[in-house]
Structures are given as structure tokens and as C-alpha cells.
C-alpha positions in Angstrom: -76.0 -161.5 -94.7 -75.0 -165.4 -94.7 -72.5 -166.4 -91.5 -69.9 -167.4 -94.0 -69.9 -164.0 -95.9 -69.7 -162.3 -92.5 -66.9 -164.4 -91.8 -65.2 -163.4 -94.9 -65.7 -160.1 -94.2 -64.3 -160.3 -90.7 -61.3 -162.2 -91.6 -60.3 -159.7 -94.3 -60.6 -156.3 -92.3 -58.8 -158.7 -89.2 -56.4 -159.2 -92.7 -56.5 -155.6 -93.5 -55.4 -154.4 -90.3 -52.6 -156.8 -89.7 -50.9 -155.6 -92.5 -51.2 -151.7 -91.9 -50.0 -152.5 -88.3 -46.9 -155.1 -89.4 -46.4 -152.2 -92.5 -46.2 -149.3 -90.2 -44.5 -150.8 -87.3 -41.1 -152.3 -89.1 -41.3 -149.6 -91.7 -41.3 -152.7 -94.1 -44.2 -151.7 -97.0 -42.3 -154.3 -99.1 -42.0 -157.8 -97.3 -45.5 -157.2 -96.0 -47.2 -158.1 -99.3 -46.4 -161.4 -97.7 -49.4 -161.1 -95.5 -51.7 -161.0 -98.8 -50.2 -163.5 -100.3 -50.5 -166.0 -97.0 -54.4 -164.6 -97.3 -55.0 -165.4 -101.0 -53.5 -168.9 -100.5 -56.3 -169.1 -97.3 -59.4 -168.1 -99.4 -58.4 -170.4 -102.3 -58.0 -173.5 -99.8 -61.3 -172.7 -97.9 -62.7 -171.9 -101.3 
């Protein structure tokens, strides 16, 4: 595997497990779509 696709794979499970923690933490399953949408708006810039 390429760095870059490693990196991509970091970033989202680093992605992935800020959101179950912010989710689960402050009870708050729906403000923390939030988080996905700050990470979609990441991968289309650095796209």
C-alpha cells in the first residue's frame, strides 16, 4: 500500500473513532454527523 492511501486509512479510523467517542460521550447521535461532514469537506480539498 502507497503512504497516501495509508494515510487515508489512518485519518478515517482516527475520523471513525472521534465520532463514536464525541457520539457516546454527550449522548448527541445527532449534531455529531457534523464530524462527517467536516471530514468529507477535508478529502474533497486534499482531493
Amino acid at each position: 500500500m502507497d503512504k497516501k492511501k495509508m494515510m487515508n486509512w489512518i485519518i478515517a479510523i482516527i475520523v471513525a473513532i472521534v465520532y463514536l467517542t464525541v457520539s457516546i460521550i454527550f449522548k448527541s447521535w445527532a449534531y455529531s454527523w457534523l464530524i462527517w461532514v467536516a471530514y468529507a469537506t477535508y478529502r474533497f480539498i486534499v482531493k
